[in-house]
C-alpha positions in Angstrom: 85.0 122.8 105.6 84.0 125.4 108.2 83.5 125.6 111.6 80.2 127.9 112.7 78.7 127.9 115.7 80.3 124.4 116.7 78.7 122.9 113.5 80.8 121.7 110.4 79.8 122.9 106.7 81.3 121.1 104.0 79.9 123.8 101.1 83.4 123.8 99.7 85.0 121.9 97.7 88.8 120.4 99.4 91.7 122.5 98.3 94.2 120.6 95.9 97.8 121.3 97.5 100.7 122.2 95.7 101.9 119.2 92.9 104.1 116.9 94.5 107.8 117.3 94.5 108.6 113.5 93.5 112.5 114.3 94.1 111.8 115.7 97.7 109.5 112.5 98.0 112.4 110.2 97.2 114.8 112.3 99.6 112.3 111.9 102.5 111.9 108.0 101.8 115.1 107.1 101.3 116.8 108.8 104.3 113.3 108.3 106.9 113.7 104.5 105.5 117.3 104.1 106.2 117.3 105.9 109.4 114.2 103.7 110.4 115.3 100.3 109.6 118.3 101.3 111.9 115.4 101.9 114.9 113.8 98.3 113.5 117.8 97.1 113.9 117.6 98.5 117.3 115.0 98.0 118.9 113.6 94.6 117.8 116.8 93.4 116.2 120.6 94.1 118.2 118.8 94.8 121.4 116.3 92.3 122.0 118.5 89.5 120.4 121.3 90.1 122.9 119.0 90.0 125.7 116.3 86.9 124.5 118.5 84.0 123.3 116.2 81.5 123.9 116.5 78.9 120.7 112.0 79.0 121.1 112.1 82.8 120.2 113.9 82.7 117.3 113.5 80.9 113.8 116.5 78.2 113.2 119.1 79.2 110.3 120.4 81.8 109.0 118.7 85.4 108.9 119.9 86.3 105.7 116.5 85.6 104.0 114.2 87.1 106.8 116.9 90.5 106.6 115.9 90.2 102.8 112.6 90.0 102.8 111.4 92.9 105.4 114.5 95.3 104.5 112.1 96.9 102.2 109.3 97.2 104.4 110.3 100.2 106.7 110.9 101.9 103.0 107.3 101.0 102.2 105.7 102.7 105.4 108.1 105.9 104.9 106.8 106.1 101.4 102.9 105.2 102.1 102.9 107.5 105.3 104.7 110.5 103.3 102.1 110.4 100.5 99.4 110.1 102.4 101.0 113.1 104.5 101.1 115.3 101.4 97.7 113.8 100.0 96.4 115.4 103.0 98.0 118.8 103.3 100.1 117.9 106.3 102.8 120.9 105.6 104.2 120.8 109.0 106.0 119.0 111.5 103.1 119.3 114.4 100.3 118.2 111.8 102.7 115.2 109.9 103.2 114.4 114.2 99.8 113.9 115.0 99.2 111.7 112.3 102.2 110.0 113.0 100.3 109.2 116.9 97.1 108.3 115.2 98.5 106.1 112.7 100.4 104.5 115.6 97.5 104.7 118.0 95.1 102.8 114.9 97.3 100.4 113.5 100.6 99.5 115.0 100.2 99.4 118.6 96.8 97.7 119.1 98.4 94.9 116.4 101.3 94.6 119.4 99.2 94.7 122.2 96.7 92.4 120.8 99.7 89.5 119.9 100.9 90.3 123.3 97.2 89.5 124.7 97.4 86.1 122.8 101.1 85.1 122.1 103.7 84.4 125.0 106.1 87.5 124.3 107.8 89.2 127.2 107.0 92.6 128.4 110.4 94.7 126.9 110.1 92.9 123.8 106.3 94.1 123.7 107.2 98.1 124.7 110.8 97.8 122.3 108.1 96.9 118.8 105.7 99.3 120.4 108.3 102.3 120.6 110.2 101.1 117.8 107.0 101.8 115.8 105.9 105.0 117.4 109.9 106.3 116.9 109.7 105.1 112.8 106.6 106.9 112.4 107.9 110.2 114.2 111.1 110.0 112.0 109.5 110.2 108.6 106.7 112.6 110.3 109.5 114.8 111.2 111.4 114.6 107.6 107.8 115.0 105.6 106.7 117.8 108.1 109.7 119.4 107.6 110.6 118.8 103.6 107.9 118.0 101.8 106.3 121.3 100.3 
């Protein structure tokens, strides 16, 4: 694509990037995903649950199945946003940062806002999952911006 006169030609083919470094990939997943499930910890888990111990907020018996079950998850978005990241081009931090905004600004924080529109859930907990979201999407924007060439 080029830019002329305020107009955009698409004449040209998209430029395939470099191949993918899958061992860089992993790297960026794994520590993005560790270091973001310690935000998810934070902000919606140790933080919140200290503060909100009404028995209506939270499911009855142990959390060992819930921990087991979403554990994966914040690996999952490190790993789909990374790709996509490097599908794209994104080589920098600044670029993989702006998508990190617009992916929060498309998915993850109308989602919140909505459920907060609808659902009885208290103000902090509503701005901790929105941050929590905006600050796991700027962690493994900053790790693919800066490591994934």
């Amino acid at each position: 694509m080029q830019a002329q006169s305020g107009r955009i030609s698409c004449d040209s083919p998209p430029k395939r990037g470099l191949p993918m470094n899958w061992t860089r990939f992993a790297e960026i997943v794994i520590v993005s995903g560790v270091l973001s499930s310690l935000t998810d910890w934070f902000f919606a888990g140790d933080w919140i649950h200290r503060r909100f111990t009404y028995p209506e907020i939270w499911r009855k018996g142990g959390e060992g199945r819930a921990i087991a079950l979403t554990s994966p998850l914040p690996f999952l978005t490190c790993a789909v946003f990374a790709y996509a990241a490097a599908r794209l081009g994104l080589h920098s931090v600044p670029a993989a940062l702006k998508l990190a905004v617009a992916v929060w600004l498309i998915g993850p924080l109308p989602l919140i806002l909505t459920h907060a529109a609808f659902i009885t859930l208290h103000r902090v907990f509503v701005v901790s999952l929105a941050l929590g979201w905006l600050v796991k999407l700027t962690i493994v924007a900053v790790a693919a911006g800066w490591f994934l060439h």
